[in-house]
C-alpha positions in Angstrom: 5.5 34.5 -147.7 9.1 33.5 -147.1 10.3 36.8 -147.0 7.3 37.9 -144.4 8.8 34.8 -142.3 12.8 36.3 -143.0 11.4 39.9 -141.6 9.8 38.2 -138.4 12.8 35.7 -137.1 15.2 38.8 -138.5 16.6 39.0 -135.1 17.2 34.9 -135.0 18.8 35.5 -138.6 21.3 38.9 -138.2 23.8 37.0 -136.1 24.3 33.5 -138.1 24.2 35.3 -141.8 26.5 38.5 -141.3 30.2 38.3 -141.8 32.8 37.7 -145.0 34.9 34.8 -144.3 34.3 31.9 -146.7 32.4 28.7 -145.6 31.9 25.7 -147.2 28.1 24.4 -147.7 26.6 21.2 -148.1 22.9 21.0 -148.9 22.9 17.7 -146.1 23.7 20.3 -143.4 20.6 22.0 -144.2 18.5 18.9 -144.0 19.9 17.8 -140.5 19.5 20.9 -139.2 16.1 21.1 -139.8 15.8 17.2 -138.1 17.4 18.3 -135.3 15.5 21.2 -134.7 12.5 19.3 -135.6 13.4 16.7 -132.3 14.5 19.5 -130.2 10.8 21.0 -130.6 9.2 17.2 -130.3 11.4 16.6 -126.9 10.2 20.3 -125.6 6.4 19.3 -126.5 6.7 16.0 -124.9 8.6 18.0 -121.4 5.6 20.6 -121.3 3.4 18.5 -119.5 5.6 16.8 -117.3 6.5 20.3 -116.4 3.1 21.6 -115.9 2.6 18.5 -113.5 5.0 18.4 -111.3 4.8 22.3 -111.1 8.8 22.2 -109.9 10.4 25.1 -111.4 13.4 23.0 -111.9 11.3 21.3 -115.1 11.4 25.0 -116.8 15.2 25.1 -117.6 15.0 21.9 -120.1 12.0 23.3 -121.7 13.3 26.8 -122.3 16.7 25.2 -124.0 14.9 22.4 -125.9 12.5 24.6 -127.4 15.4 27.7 -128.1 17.5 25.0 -129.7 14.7 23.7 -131.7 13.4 27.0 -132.5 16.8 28.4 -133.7 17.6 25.1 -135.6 14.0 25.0 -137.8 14.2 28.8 -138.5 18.1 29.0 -139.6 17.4 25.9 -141.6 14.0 27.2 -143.2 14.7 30.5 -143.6 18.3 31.0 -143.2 21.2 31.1 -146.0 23.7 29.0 -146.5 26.3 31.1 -144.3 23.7 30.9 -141.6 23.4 27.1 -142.0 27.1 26.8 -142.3 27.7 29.0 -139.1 25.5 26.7 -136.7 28.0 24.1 -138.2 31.0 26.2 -137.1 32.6 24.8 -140.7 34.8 26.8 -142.7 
């Protein structure tokens, strides 16, 4: 199943889990990222309806980065590897 998942979001994975240069993971990065991504997607949820009410395109441009940031945050921290994990960390 996980792997089905890995060949769906592959081109949300390719850029965070290519390259060589060392990184240092911590399995706590993981677990924050997922939070985060997890409250970036609640926050996007709760902003759809205000959005649809007031009908002002201006309400769109919150929704679309809440819900990319959430988006790329669950799936690099469900799916991803640790260099993908460590790369939304930028640590080294």
């Amino acid at each position: 199943m996980k792997s089905f998942f890995r060949k769906l979001f592959f081109p949300i994975l390719s850029p965070f889990e290519s390259g060589t240069d060392p990184y240092s993971y911590k399995p706590l990065n993981r677990k924050v990222l997922i939070v985060v991504g997890i409250l970036f997607l609640g926050l996007s949820l709760f902003l759809a309806p205000s959005a649809i009410k007031a009908g002002d395109i201006g309400y769109l441009l919150p929704l679309i980065v809440f819900s990319g940031a959430g988006l790329v945050c669950t799936v690099v921290g469900l799916l991803g590897n640790d260099r993908a994990v460590c790369k939304i960390w930028g640590n080294r």
